[in-house]
N, C-alpha and C positions, 0 to 999 in steps of 0.2 A: 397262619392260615386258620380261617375259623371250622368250627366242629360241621362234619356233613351228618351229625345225626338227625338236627332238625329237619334237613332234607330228606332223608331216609322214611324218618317216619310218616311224611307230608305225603309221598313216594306211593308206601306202603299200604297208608291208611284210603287213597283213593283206589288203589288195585284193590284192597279186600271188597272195597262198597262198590264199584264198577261188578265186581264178580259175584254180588248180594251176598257177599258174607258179613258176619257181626264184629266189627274189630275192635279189641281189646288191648288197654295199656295195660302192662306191669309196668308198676312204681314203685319205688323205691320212695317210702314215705320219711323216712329219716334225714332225707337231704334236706340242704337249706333250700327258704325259700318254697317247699312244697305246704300246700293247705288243701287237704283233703280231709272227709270226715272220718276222724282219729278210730269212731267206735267198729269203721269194717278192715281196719288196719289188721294185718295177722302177719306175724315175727318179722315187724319192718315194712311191709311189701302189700298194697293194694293192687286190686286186679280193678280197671274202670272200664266197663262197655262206655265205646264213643261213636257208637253207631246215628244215624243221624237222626235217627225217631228217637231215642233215648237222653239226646242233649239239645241244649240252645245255644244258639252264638256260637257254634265251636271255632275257636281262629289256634291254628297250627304254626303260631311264629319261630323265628329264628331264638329268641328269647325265651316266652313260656307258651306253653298251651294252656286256655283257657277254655272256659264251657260254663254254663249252671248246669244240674242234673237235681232229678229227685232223690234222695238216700232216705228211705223208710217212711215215705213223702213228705220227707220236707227237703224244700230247694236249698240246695246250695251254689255258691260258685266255687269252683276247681280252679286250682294254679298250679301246674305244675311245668318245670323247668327241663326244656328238653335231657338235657343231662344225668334226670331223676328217673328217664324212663328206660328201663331194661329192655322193655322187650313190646313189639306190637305184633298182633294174631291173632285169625280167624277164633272165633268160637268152637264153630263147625268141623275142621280138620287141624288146626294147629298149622296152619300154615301162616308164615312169616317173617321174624327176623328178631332174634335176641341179643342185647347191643352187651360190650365189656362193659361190667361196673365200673371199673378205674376208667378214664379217659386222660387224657394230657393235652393240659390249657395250654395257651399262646403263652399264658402268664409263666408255667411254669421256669420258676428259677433254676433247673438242675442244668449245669452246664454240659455241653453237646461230647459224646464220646470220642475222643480224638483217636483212637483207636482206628486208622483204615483201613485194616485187614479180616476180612469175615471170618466168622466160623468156620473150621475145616471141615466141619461133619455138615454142613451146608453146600447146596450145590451153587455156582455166583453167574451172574450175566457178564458178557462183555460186550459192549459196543463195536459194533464192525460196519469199517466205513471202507 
C-alpha cells in the first residue's frame, strides 16, 4: 500500500490557502533526495512557506514536491520528498498536521508479526455478524 502522506499534505495544503492562511513545510533536510538551501537549515529541519504568492510551479506529487522560491533573493528550486516532510501548518495559528518521522515502506523487509493475540492492556474489536 502506498504512503497516504502525499495525500495528506495535498489535503492540507489546500484547506490552509481556501481558509487564507500561510502554509508551511517542516522538513527534514537530512533525508535523501531533499535540496533545499543548506544556509537556512537549523539542527536538520527547514521550515519553507509554500503559500502561493511566495512560490512558482508548486506540483504536490505523490513522489516529490517541487517549487522555485526566493532564499535571500536568489531563486532556487526545492525538491523535497514527501517522506521528508514532518509537518504542514498554518503560520497564523499552527493549525495542521505533524506527520511520524519513521514511516514503513512497502519495501520494508521486517517480516510480519505472527503473534495473533493483542495486547492485554489493549482494548480489541470483534466483528459481529
Amino acid at each position: 500500500m502506498t504512503s497516504n502522506r502525499p495525500y495528506l499534505i495535498r489535503a492540507l495544503y489546500e484547506w490552509l490557502v481556501d481558509n487564507n492562511l500561510t502554509p508551511h513545510l517542516l522538513v527534514d533536510a537530512g533525508k535523501e533526495d531533499v535540496i533545499v538551501p543548506v544556509q537556512f537549515v537549523e539542527e536538520g529541519r527547514i521550515v519553507l512557506n509554500v503559500t502561493p504568492t511566495a512560490v512558482r510551479g508548486l506540483q504536490l506529487g505523490n513522489d516529490y514536491i517541487t517549487f522555485n522560491a526566493r532564499f535571500g533573493g536568489t531563486p532556487m528550486d526545492v525538491v523535497v520528498p514527501p517522506e521528508a516532510v514532518l509537518g504542514i501548518y498554518a503560520r497564523e495559528n499552527g493549525h495542521g498536521m505533524l506527520f511520524p518521522e519513521e514511516e514503513i515502506s512497502e519495501d520494508d523487509d521486517t517480516p510480519p508479526d505472527n503473534d495473533p493475540k493483542p495486547p492485554r492492556d489493549r482494548p480489541t474489536l470483534k466483528v459481529v455478524k
